[in-house]
Structure formats: C-alpha cells, structure tokens
MIVEX-514256 format. One record per atom (N, C-alpha, C): x, y, z; residue in three letters. Coordinates in Angstrom, 3 decimals. Atoms other than C-alpha are relative to their C-alpha. Example, Ala and Ser with C-alpha at 12.3 -4.5 7.8 and 13.67 -1.06 7.14 Angstrom:
+----------+----------+----------+------+
|        x |        y |        z | resn |
+----------+----------+----------+------+
|    0.890 |   -1.190 |    0.000 |  Ala |
|   12.300 |   -4.500 |    7.800 |  Ala |
|    0.900 |    1.200 |    0.000 |  Ala |
|   -0.820 |   -1.190 |   -0.060 |  Ser |
|   13.670 |   -1.060 |    7.140 |  Ser |
|   -0.770 |    1.090 |    0.730 |  Ser |
+----------+----------+----------+------+
***
This chain:
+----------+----------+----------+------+
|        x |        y |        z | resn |
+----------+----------+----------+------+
|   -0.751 |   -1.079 |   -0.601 |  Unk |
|  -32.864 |   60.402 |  -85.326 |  Unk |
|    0.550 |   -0.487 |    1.345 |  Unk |
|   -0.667 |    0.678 |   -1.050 |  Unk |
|  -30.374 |   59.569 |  -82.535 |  Unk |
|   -0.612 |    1.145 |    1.210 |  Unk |
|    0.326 |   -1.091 |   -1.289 |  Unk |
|  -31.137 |   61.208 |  -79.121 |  Unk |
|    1.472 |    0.235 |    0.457 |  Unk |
|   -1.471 |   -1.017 |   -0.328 |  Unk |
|  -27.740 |   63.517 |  -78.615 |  Unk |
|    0.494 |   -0.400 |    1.467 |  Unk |
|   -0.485 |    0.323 |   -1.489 |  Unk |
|  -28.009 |   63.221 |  -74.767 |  Unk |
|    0.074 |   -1.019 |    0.291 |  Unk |
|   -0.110 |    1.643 |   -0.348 |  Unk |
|  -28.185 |   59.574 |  -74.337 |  Unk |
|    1.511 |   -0.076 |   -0.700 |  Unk |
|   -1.175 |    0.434 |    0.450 |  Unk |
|  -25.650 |   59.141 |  -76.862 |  Unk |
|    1.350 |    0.647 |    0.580 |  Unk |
|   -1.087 |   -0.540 |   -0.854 |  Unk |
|  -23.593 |   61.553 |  -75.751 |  Unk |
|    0.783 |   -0.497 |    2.086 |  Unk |
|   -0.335 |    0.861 |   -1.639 |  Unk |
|  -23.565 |   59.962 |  -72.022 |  Unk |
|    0.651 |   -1.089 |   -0.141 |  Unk |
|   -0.835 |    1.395 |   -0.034 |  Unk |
|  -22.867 |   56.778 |  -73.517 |  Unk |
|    1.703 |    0.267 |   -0.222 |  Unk |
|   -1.836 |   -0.380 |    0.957 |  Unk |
|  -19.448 |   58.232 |  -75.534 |  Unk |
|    0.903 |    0.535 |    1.599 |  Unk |
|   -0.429 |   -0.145 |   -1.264 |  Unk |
|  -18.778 |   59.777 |  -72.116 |  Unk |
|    0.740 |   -1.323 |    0.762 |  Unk |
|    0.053 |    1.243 |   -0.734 |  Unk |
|  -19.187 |   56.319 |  -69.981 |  Unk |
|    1.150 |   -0.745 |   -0.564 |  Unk |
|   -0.842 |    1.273 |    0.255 |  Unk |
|  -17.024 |   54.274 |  -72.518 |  Unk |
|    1.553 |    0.880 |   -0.200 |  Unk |
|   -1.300 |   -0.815 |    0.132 |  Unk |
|  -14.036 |   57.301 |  -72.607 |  Unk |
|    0.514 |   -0.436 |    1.390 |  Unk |
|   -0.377 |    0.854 |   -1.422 |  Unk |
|  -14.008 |   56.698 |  -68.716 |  Unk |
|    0.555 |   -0.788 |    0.026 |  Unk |
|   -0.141 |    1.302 |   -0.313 |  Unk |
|  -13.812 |   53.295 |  -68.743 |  Unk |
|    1.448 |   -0.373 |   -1.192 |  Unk |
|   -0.774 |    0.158 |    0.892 |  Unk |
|  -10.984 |   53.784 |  -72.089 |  Unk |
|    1.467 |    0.885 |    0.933 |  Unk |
|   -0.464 |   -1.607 |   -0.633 |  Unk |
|   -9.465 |   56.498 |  -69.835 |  Unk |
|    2.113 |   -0.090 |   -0.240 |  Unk |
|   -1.061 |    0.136 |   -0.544 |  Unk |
|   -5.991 |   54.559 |  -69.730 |  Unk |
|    0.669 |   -0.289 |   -1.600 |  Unk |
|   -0.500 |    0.914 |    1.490 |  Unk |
|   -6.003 |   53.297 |  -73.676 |  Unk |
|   -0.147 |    1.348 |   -1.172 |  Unk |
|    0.061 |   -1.027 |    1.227 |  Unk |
|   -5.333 |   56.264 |  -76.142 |  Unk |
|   -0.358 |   -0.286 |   -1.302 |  Unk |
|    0.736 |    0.993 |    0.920 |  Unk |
|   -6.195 |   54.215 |  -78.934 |  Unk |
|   -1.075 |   -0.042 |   -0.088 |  Unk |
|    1.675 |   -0.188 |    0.050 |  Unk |
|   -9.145 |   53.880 |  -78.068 |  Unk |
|   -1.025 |    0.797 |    0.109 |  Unk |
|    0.417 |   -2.084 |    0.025 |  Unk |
|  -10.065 |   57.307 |  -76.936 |  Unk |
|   -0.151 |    0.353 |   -1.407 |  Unk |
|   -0.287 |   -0.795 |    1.041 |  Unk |
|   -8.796 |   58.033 |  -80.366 |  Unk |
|   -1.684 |   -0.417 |   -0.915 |  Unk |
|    0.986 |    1.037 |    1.175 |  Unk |
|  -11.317 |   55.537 |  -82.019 |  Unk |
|   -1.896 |    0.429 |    0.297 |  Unk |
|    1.417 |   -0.595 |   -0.219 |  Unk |
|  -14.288 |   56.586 |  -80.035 |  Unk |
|   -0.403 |    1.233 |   -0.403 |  Unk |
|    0.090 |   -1.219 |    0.702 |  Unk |
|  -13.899 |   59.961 |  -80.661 |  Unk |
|   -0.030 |    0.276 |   -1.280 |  Unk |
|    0.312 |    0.472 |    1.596 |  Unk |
|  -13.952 |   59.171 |  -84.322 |  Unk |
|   -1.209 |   -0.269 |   -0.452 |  Unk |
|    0.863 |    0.574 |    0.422 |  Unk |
|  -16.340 |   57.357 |  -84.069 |  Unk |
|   -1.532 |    0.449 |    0.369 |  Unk |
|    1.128 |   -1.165 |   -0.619 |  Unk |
|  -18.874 |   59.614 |  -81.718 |  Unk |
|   -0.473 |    1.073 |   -1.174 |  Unk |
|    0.486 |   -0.929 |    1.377 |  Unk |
|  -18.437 |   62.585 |  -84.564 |  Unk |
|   -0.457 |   -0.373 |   -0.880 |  Unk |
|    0.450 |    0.808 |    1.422 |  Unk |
|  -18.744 |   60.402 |  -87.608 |  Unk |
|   -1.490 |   -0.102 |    0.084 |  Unk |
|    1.784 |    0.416 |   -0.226 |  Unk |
|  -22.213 |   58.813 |  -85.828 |  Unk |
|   -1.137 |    1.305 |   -0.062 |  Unk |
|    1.160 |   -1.132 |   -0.511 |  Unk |
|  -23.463 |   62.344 |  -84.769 |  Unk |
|    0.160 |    0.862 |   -1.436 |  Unk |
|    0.172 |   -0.663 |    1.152 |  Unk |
|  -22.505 |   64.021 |  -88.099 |  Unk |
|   -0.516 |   -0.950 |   -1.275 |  Unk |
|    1.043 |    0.947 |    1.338 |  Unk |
|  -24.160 |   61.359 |  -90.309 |  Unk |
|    0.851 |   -0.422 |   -1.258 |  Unk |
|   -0.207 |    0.290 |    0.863 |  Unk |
|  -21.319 |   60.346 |  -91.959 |  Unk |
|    0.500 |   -1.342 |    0.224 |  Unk |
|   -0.088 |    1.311 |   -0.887 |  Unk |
|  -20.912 |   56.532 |  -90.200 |  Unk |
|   -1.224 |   -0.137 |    0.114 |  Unk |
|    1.245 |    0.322 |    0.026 |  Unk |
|  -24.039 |   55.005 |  -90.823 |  Unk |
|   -0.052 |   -1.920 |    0.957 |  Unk |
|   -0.436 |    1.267 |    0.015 |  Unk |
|  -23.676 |   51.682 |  -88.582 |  Unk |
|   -2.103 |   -0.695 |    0.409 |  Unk |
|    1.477 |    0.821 |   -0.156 |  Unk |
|  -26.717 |   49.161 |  -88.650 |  Unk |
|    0.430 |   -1.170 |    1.031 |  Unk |
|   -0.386 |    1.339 |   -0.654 |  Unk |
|  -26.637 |   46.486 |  -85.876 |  Unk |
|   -0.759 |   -1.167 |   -0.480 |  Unk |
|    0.666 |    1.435 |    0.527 |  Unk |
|  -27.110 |   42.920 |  -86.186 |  Unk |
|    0.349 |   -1.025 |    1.379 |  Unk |
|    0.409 |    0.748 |   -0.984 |  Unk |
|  -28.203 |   39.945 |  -84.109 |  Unk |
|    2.249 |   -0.461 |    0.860 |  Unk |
|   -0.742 |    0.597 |   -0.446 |  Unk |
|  -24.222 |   39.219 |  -83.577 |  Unk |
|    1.520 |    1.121 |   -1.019 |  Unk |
|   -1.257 |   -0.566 |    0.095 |  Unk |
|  -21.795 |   42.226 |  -84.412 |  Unk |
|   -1.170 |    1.532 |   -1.286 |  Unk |
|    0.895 |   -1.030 |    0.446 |  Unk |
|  -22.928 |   45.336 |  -86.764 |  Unk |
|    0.474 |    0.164 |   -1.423 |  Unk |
|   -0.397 |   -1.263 |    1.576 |  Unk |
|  -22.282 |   47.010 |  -90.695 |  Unk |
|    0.109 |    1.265 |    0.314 |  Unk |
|   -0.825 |   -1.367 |   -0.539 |  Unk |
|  -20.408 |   49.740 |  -90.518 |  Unk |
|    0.151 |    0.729 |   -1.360 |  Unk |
|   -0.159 |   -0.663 |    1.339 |  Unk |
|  -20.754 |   52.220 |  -93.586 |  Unk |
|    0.593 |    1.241 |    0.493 |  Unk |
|   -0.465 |   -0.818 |   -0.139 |  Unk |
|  -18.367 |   55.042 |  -93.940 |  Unk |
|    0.276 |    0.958 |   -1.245 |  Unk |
|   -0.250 |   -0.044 |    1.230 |  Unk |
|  -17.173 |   57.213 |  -96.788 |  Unk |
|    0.968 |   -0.985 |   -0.687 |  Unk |
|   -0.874 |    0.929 |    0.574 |  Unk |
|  -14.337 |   54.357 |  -97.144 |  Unk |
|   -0.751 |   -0.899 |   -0.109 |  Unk |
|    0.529 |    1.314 |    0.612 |  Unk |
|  -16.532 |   51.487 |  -97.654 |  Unk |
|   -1.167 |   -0.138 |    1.433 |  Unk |
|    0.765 |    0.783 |   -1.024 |  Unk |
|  -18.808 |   49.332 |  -95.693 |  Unk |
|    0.580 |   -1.323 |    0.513 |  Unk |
|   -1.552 |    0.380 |   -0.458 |  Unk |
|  -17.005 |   47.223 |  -93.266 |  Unk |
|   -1.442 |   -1.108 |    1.100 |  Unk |
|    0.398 |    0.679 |   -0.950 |  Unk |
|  -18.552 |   44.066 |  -91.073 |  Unk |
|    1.009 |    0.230 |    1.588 |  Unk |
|   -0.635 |   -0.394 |   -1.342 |  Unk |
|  -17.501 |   44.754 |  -87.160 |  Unk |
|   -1.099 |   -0.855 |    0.768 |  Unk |
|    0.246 |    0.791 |   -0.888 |  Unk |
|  -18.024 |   42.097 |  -84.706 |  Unk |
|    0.715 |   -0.979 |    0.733 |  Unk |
|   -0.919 |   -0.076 |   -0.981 |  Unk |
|  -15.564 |   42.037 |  -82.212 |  Unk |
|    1.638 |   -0.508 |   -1.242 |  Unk |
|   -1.763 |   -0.524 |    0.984 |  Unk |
|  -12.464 |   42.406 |  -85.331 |  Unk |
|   -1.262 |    1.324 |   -1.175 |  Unk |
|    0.618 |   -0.451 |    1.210 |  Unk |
|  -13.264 |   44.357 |  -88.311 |  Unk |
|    0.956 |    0.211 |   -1.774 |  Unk |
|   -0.720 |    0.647 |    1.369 |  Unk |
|  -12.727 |   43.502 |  -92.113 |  Unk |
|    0.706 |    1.485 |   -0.680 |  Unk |
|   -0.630 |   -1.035 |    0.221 |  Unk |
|  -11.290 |   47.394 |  -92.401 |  Unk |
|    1.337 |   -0.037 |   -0.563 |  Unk |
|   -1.320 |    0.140 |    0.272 |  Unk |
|   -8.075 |   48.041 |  -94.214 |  Unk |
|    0.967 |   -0.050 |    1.166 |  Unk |
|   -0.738 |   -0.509 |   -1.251 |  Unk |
|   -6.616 |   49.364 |  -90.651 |  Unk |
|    0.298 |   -1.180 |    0.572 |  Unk |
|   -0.155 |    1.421 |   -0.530 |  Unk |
|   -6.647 |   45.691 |  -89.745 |  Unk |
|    0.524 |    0.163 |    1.330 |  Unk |
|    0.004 |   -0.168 |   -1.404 |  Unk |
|   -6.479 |   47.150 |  -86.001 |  Unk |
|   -1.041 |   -0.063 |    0.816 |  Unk |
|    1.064 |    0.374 |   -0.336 |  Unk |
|   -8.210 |   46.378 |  -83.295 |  Unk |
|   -0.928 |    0.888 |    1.142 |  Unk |
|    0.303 |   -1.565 |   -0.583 |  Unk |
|   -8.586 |   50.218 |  -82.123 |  Unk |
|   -0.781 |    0.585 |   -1.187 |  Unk |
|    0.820 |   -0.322 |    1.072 |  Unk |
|  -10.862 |   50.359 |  -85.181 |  Unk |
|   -1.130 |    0.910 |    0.249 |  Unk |
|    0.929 |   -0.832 |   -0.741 |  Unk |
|  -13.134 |   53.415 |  -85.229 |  Unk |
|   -1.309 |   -0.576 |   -0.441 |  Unk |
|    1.002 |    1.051 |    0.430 |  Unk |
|  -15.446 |   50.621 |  -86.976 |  Unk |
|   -0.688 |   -0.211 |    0.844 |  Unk |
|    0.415 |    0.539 |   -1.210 |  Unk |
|  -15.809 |   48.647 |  -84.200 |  Unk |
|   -0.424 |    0.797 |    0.954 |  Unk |
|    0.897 |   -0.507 |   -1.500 |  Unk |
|  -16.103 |   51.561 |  -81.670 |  Unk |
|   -1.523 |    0.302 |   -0.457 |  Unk |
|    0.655 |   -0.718 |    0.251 |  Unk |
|  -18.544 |   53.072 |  -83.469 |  Unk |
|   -1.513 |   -1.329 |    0.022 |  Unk |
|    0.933 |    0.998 |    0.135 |  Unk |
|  -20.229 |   49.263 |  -83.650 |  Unk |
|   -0.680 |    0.136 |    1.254 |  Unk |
|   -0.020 |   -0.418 |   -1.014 |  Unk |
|  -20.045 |   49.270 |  -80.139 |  Unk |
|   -0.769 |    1.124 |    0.670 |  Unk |
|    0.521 |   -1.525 |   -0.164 |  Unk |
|  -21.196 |   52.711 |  -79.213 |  Unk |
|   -1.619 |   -0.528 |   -0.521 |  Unk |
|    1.522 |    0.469 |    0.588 |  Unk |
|  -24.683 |   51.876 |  -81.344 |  Unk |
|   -0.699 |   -1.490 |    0.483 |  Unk |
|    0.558 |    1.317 |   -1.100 |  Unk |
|  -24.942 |   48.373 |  -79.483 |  Unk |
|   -0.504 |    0.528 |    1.473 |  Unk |
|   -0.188 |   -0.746 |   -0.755 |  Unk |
|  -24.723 |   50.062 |  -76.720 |  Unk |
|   -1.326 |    0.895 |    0.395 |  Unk |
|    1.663 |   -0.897 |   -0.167 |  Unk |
|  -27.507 |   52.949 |  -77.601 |  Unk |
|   -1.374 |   -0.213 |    0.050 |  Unk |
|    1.181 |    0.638 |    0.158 |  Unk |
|  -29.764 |   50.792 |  -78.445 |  Unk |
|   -0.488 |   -0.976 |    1.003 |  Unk |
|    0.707 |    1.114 |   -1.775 |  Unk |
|  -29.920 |   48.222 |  -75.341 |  Unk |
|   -0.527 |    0.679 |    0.756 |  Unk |
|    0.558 |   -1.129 |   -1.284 |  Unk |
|  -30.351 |   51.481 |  -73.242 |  Unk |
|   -1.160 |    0.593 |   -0.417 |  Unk |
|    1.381 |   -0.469 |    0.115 |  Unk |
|  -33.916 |   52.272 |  -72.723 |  Unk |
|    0.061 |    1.187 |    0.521 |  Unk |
|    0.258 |   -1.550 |   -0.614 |  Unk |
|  -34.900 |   55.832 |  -72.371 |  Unk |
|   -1.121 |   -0.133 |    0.699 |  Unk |
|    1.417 |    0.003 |   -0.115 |  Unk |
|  -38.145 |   55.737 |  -70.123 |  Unk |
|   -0.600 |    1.416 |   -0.715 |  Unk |
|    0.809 |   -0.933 |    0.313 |  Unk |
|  -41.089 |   57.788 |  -71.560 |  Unk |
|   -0.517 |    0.669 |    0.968 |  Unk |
|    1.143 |   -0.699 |   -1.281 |  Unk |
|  -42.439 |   60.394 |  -68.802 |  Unk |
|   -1.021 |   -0.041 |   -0.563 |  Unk |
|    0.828 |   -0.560 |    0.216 |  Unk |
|  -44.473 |   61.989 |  -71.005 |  Unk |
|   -0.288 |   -0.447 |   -1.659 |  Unk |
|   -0.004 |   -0.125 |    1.239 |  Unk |
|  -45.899 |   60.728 |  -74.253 |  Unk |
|   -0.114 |    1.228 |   -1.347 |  Unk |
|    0.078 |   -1.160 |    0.349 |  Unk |
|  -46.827 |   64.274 |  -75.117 |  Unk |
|    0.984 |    0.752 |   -0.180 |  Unk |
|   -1.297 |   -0.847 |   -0.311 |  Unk |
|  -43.525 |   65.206 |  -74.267 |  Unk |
|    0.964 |   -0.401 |   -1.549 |  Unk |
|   -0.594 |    0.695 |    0.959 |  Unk |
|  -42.201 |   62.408 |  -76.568 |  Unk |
|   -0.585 |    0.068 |   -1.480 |  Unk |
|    0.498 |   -0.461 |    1.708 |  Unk |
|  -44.142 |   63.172 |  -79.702 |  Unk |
|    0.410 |    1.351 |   -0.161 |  Unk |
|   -0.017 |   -1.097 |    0.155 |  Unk |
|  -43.670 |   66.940 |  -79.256 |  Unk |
|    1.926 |    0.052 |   -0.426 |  Unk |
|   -1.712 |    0.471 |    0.179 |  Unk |
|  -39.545 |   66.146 |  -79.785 |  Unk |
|    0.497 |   -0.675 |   -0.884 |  Unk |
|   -0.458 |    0.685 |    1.039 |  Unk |
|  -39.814 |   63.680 |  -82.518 |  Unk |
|   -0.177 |    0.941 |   -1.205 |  Unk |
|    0.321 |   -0.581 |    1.105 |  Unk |
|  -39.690 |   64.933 |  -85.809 |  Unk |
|   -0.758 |   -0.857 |   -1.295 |  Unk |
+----------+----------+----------+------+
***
C-alpha cells in the first residue's frame, strides 16, 4: 500500500520543478492518478523500472519502449515518481502508530 501523503508531496515537488514543461505536467499527472488508482503497476529495478498499464508492460529507464516513442512518457514519469518514493525514507515515530495504519 503506497502512503498517499508522501506520494502525494513527491507529485507536488516534481510539478514544481516541471512548472515550465507542460508535457511533463501532463505526464506526471497521468501518471500520479494511474499509480494512486491501481491501474499503473510500476516495479523498480536496480537500473530503470517495468511499467505495467492497461496498454501493455513497457521497460522505462531514462527512454521507454512505449508506442508514444516520447520522451514526456507517462511511463517514465510514473518510473520516476516510484524511484523517487522509494529512496525517501519516512521516519517511524511511533511503531504503534505504524502498525495501527498498516493494513
């Protein structure tokens, strides 16, 4: 289960930093819903990620083998984005806190 608020901060952070590239806005935002509605399943890997969608499953690591053969791919953001969630450590305050939240 993804943690909403982290992720959501991250999708934030990299819109900022996209703030000037519509394209890419477009792609994150694609790619934010897809992740949070469970229908973009991406798995990372030691050197880029798998990217499953209802169109296929798609290697993304820094291009992606997508029909869109662009490089505003909501593949890649979405690779991205989950590289991303996963480097960032949440600290634990409370382990009590943190079991009572998992499901």
């Amino acid at each position: 289960m993804i943690n909403e608020t982290k992720f959501n901060q991250i999708v934030s952070e990299a819109k900022a930093k996209s703030v000037n590239n519509p394209a890419w806005l477009r792609a994150i935002s694609k790619a934010a819903a897809a992740i949070l509605d469970g229908s973009m399943i991406v798995t990372t890997l030691a050197h880029g990620a798998i990217v499953t969608t209802a169109g296929g499953t798609y290697t993304a690591n820094g291009a992606c083998d997508c029909p869109a053969r662009t490089k505003h791919c909501y593949h890649r953001a979405g690779a991205r984005l989950m590289a991303i969630y996963e480097e960032t450590t949440t600290p634990v305050v409370s382990l009590a806190d943190d079991v009572a939240a998992s499901t």
